[in-house]
ROKE-441494 format. One line per 2 residues: number of its first residue (from 1); their letters; for each residue x, y, z of N, C-alpha, C, O. Coordinates in steps of 0.001 Angstrom, whole numbers, plus 500000, padded with zeros to 6 digits. Atoms other than C-alpha are relative to their C-alpha. Layout:
! ROKE-441494
NUM	a	X/Y/Z/X/Y/Z/X/Y/Z/X/Y/Z | ...;
//
This chain:
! ROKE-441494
1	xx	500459/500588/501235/733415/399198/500617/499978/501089/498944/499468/502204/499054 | 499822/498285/500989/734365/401369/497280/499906/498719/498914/500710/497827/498644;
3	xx	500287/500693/501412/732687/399696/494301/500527/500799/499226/499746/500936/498285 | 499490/498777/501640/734579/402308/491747/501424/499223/499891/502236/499554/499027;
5	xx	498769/500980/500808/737442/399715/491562/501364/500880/500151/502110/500881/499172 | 499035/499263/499713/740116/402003/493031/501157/499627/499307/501289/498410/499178;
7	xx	498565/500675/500163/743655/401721/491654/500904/500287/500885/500634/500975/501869 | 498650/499428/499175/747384/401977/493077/501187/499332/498752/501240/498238/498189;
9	xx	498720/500024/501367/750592/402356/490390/500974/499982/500669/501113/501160/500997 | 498906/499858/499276/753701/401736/492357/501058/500142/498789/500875/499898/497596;
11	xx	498682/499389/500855/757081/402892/490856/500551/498961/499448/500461/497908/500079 | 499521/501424/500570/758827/400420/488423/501734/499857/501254/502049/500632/502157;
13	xx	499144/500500/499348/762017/398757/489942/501282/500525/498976/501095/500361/497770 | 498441/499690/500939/765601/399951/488233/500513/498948/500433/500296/498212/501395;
15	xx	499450/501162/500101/767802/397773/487226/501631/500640/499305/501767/501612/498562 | 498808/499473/500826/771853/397900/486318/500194/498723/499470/499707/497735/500019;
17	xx	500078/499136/501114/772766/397406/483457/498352/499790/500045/497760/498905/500663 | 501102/499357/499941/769427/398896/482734/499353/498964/498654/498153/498973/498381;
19	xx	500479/500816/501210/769166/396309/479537/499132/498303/500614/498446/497440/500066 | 500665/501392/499346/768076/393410/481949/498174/500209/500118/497424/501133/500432;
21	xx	501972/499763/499866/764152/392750/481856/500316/499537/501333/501308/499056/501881 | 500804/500367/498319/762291/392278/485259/498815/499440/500225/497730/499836/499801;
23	xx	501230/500620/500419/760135/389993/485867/499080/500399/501084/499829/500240/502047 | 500364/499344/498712/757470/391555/488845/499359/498681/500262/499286/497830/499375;
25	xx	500795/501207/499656/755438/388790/490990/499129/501240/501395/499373/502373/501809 | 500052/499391/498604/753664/389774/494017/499382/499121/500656/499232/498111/499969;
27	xx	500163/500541/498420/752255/388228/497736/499622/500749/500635/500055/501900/500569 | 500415/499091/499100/750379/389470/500250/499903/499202/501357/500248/498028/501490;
29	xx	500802/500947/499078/748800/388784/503820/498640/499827/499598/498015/500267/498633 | 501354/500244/500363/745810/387721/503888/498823/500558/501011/498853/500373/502227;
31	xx	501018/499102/498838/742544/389910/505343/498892/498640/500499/498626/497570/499953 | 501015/501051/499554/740017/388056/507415/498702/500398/499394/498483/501609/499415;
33	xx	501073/500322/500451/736652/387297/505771/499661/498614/499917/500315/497638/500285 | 501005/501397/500448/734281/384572/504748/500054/500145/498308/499842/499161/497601;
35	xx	500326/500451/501449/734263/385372/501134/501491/500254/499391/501773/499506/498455 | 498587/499758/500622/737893/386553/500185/501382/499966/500978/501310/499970/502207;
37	xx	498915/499758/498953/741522/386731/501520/500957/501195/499471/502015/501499/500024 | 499614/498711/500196/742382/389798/499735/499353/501135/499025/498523/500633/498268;
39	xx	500470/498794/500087/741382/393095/498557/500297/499801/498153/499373/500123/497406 | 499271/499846/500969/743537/392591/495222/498948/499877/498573/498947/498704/498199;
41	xx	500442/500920/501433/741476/392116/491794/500812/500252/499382/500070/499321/499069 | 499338/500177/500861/743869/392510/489657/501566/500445/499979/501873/501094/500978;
43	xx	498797/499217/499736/747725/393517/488939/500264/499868/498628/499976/498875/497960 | 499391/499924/501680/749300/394753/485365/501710/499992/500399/502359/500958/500801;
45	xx	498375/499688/499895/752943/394180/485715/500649/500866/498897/501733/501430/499050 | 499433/499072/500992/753464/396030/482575/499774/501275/500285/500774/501985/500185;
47	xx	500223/498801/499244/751868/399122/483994/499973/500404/501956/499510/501382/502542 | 499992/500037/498745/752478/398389/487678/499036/500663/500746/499255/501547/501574;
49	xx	500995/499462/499764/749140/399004/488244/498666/498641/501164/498358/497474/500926 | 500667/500757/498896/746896/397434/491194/498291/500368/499713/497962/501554/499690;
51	xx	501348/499810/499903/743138/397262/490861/499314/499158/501073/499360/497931/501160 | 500466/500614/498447/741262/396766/494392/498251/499640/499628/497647/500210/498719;
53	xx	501872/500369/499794/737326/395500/494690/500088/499005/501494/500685/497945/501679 | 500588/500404/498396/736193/394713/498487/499009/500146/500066/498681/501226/500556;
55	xx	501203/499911/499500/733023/394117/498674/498836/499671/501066/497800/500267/501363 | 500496/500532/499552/732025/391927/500694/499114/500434/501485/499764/500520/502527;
57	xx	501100/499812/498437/729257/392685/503749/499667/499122/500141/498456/499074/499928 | 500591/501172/499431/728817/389593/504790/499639/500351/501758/500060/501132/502611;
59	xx	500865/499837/498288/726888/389359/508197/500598/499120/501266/500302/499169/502460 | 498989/500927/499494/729344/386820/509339/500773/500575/501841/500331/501486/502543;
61	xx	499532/499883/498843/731331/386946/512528/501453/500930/499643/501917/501786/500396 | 498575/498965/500678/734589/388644/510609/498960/500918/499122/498020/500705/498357;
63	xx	500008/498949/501117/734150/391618/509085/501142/500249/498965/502267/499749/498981 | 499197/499751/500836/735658/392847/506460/500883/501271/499807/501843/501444/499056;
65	xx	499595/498969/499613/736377/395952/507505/501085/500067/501262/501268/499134/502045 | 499294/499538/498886/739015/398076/509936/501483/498730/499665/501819/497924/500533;
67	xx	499189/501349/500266/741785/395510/508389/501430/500451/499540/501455/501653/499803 | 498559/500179/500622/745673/395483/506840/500165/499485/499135/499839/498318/499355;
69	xx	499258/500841/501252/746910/394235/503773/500994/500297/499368/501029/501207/498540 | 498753/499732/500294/750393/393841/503251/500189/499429/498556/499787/498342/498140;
71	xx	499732/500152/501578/751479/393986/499619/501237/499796/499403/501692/500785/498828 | 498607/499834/500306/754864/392803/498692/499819/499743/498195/499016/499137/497485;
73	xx	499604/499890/501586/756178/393398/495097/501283/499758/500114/502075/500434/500769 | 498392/500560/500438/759305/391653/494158/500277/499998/498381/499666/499445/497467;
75	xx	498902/499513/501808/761305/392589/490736/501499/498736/500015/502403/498563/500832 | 498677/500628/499242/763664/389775/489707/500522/500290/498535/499893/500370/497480;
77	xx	499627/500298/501571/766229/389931/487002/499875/499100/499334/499909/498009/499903 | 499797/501110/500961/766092/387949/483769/500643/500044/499075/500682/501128/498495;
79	xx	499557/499748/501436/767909/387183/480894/498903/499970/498484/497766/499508/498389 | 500667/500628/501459/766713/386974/477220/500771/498734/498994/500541/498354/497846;
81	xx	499025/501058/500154/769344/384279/476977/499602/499138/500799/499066/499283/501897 | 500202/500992/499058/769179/380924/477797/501767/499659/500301/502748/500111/499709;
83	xx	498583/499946/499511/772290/379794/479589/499642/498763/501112/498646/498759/501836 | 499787/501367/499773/773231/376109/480886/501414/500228/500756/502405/500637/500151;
85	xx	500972/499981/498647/773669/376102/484146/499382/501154/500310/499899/502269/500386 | 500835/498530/499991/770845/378356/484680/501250/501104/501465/501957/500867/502444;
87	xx	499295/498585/499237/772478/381676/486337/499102/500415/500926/497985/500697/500490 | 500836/499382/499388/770998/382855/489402/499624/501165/500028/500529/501989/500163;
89	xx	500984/498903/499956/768457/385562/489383/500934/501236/501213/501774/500943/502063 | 499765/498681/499143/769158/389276/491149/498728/500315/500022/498068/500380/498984;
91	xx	501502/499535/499790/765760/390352/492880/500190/500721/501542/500847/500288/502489 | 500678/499542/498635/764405/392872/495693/498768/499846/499794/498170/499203/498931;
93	xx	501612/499958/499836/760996/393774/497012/499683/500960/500767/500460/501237/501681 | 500280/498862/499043/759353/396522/498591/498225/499683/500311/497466/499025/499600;
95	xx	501102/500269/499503/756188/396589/500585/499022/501284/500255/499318/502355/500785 | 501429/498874/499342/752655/398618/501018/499229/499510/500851/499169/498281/500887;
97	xx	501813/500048/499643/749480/398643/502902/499220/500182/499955/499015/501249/500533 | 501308/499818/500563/746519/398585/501882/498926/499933/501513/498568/498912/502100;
99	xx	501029/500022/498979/744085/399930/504764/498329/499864/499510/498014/500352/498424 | 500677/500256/500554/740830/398942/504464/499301/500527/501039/499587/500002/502115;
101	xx	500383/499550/498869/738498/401227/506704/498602/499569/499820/498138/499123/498771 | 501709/499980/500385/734605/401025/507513/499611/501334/499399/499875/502462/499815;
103	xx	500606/498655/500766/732820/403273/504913/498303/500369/501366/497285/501061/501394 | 501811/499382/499370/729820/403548/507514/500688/500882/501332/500041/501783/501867;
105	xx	499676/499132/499069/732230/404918/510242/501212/501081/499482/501847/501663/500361 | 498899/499257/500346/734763/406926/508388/498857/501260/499568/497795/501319/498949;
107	xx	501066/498710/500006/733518/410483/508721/500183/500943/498701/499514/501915/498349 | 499716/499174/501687/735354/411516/505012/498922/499012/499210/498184/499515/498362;
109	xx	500739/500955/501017/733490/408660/503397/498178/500416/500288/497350/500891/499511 | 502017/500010/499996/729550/408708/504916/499614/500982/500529/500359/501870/500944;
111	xx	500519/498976/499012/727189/410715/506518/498760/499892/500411/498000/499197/499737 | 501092/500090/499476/724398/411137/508577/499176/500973/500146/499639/501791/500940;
113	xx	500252/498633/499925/721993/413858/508272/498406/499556/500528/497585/498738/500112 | 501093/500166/499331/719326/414266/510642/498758/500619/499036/499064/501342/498087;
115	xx	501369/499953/500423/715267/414609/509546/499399/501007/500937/499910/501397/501987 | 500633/499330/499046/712966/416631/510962/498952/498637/500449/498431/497811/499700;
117	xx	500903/500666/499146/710953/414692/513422/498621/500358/500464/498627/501544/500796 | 501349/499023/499834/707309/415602/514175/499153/499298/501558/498798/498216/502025;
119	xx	500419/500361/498349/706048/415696/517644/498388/499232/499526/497635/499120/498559 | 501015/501036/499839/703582/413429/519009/498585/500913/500457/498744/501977/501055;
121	xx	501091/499505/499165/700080/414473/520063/499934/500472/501073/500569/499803/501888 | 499612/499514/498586/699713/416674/523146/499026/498628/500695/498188/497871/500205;
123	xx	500860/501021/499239/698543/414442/526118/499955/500887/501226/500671/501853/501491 | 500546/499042/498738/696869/415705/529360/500390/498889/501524/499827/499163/502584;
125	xx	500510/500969/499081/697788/412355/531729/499153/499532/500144/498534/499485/501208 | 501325/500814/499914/695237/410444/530664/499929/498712/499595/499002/498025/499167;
127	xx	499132/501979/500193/697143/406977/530269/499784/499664/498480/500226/498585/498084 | 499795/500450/501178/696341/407218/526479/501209/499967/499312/502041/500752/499765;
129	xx	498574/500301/500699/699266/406340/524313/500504/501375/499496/499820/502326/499117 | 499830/498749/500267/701346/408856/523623/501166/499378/498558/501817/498464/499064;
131	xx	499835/500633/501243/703046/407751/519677/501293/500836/499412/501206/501737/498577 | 498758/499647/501140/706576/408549/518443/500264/499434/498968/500226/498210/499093;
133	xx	499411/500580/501077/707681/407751/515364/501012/500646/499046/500872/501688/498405 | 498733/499240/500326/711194/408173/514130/499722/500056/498730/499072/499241/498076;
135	xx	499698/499802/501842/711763/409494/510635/501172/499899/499549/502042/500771/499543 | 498367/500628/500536/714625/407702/509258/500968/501593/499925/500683/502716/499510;
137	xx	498675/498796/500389/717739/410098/509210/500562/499667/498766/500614/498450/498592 | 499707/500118/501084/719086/410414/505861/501975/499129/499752/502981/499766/500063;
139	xx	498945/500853/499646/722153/407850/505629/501336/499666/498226/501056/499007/497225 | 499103/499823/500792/725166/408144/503241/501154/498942/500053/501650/499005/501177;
141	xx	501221/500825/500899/725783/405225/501558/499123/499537/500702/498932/499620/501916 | 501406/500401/499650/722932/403840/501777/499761/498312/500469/498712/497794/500853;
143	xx	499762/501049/499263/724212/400500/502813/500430/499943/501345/500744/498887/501892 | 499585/499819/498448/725086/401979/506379/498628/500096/500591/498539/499862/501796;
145	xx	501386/499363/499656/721321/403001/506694/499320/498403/501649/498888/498444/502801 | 500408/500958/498825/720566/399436/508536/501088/499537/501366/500856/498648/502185;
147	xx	499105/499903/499317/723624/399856/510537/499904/500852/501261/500393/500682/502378 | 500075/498884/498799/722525/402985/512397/499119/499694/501236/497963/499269/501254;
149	xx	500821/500329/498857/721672/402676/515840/499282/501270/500422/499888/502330/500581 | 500816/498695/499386/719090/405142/517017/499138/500044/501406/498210/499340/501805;
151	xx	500466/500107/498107/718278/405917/520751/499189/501682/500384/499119/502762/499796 | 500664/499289/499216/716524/408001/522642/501226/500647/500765/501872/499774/501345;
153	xx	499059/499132/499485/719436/411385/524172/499448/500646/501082/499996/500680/502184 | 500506/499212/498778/717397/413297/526239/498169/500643/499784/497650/501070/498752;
155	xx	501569/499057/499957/713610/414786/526942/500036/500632/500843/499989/500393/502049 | 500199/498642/499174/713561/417901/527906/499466/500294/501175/498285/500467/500873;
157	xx	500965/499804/498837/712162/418580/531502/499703/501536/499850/500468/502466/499597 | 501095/498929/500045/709156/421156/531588/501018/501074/501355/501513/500492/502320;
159	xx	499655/499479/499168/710664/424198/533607/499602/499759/501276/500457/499646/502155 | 500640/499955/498234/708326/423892/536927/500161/498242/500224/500273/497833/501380;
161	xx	499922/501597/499947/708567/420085/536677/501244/499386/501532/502096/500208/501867 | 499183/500235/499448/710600/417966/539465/501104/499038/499230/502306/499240/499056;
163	xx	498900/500672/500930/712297/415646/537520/499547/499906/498023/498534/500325/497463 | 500189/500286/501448/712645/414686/533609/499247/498691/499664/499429/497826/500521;
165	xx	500153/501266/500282/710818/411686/531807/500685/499565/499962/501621/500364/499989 | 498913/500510/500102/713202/408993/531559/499743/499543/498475/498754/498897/498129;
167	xx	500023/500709/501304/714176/408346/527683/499826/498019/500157/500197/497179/500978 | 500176/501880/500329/713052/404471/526201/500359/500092/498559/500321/501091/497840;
169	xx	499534/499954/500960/714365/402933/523392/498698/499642/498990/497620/499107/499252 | 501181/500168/500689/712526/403013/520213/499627/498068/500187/500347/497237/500740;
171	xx	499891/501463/500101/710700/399360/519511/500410/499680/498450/501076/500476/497788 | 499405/500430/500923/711227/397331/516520/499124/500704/498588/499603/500615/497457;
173	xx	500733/498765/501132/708502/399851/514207/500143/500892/500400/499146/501608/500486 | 499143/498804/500136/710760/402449/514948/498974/500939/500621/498568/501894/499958;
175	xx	501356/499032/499234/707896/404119/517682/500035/499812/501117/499902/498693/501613 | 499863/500057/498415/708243/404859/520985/498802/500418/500845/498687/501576/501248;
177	xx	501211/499703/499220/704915/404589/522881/500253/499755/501406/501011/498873/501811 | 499895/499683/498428/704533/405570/526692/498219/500547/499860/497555/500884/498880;
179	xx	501105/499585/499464/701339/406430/528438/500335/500521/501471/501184/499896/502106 | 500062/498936/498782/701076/408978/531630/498681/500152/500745/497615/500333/500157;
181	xx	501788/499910/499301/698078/409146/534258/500509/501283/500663/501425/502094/500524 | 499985/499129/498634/697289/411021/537267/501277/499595/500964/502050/500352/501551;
183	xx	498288/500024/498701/700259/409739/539513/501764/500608/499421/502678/501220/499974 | 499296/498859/500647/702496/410881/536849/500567/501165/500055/501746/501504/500163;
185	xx	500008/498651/499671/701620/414240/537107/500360/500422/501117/500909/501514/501268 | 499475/498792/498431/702224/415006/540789/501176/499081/500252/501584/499203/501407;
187	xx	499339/500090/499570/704821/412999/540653/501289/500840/499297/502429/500796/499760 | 498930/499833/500516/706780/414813/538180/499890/501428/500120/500797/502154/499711;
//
């Protein structure tokens, strides 16, 4: 998603004799969504100039992202004469693609920059709650921010210890509470 309205200027079409106008048209495929079937807002045939807007995040079952869009441009000749029986036209066409990537996974576009996190209260095994709470990571744009999945990687095991706690995932207020007793302790 690039709200700055990107452009693309493709090369004009030559023509012999070089006095013939051209008339441009263009066609595409069409991307899957719910709100659009292409990327395109606009085209200047006088400046062979393409203006893109994709916006759409819909929550839908298609995304809008990770997609193709084939762009054909066809140039046809015309006269500035009229002429009875019309004369058939001389035309090619050449083709682009327009990739359309996710801005929340493309690693030139976003970013993710970790927070400092602040430990929880010491606990002694005494089955009281023991209280994480994540501190959002800083999320680039800021429309990927509800996108990020955040888990639990590893907890450190205490050197003399036999095994490690086992990580849990945060809950839905982003806080990961556990409690520890006495069986705990000798068992770990």
């Amino acid at each position: 998603m690039d709200t700055s309205r990107p452009t693309y200027t493709h090369l004009p079409f030559s023509v012999t004799p070089s006095v013939c106008p051209l008339k441009y048209s263009i066609t595409h495929t069409d991307i899957l969504s719910s709100d659009a079937d292409t990327a395109i807002e606009s085209y200047d045939e006088n400046t062979f100039t393409f203006t893109w807007n994709y916006d759409a995040l819909d929550d839908g079952p298609i995304r809008p992202v990770l997609q193709n869009q084939v762009i054909t441009v066809k140039a046809e000749s015309m006269t500035k004469y009229r002429t009875i029986p019309v004369e058939p036209t001389k035309s090619d066409e050449n083709d682009f693609t327009l990739i359309l990537l996710d801005p929340c996974l493309d690693e030139v576009y976003s970013t993710v920059i970790a927070t400092d996190q602040v430990n929880p209260n010491p606990n002694f095994y005494d089955n009281k709650p023991i209280r994480f709470t994540y501190n959002p990571f800083t999320t680039t744009p800021l429309f990927c921010e509800p996108l990020l999945r955040v888990r639990c990687v590893n907890i450190v095991k205490p050197p003399n210890a036999n095994e490690a706690i086992l990580c849990e995932n945060l809950d839905l207020n982003d806080q990961l509470v556990v409690s520890y007793g006495v069986e705990d302790y000798t068992r770990l």
